[in-house]
N, C-alpha and C positions, 0 to 999 in steps of 0.2 A: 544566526540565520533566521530567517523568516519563514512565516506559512506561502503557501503554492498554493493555487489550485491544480488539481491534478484531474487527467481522466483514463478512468479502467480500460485497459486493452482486452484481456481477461485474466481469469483466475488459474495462479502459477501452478505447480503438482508441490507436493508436502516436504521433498528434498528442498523447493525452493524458498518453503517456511525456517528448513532448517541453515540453510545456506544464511538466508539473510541474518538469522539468530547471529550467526558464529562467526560473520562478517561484522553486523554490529555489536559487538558486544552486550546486546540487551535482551531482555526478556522480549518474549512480543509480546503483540498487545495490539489493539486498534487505535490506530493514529492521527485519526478522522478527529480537527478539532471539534464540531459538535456530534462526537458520539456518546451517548449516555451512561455507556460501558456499563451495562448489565449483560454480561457475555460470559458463558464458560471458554474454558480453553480450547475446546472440541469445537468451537465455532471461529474461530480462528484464519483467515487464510493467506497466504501470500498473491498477493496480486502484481501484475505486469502494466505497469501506468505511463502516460507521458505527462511530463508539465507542458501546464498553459503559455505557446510561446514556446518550446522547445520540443518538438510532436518528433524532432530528429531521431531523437535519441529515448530512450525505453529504459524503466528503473524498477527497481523492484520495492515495495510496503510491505506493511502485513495489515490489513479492515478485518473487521469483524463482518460474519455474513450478515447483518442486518443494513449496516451502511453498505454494502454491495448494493444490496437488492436497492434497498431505495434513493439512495444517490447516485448510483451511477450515469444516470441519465444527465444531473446537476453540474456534475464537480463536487471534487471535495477540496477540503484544505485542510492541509499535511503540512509538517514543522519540516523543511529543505533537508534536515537533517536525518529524518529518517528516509530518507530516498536512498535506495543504493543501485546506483548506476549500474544496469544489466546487460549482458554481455548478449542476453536474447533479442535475435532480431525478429519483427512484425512480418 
């Protein structure tokens, strides 16, 4: 799979952090390919995104709050695979 650009719809609640955990099997982590990841865990969040070209349909990530704040105005770009298709509608 390849990177997306994606854009923040907003920030999921902590059940959604852990949801996506245990759906993907991975640790989280911020996905953001240029994030610097100098982040504790506490800074952490799950977000509510659409891809670029598919605004249909709403997925869930998990960003660190730093790329929140300053990219979401941008896009980001997220590996397709860490997208997990959310059942929350906008």
């Amino acid at each position: 799979m390849s990177y997306v650009k994606i854009k923040i719809q907003h920030v999921a609640s902590h059940d959604d952090l852990k949801k996506w955990e245990d759906r993907m099997l991975e640790k989280v982590k911020c996905w953001n390919k240029f994030c610097l990841g100098v982040y504790d865990e506490q800074v952490l969040r799950a977000v509510h995104v659409t891809k670029e070209g598919d605004e249909e349909n709403t997925y869930l990530t998990t960003l660190c709050e730093d790329c929140i704040k300053e990219t979401a105005d941008y896009g980001i770009l997220v590996n397709e695979k860490h997208l997990m298709l959310d059942s929350h509608k906008r």
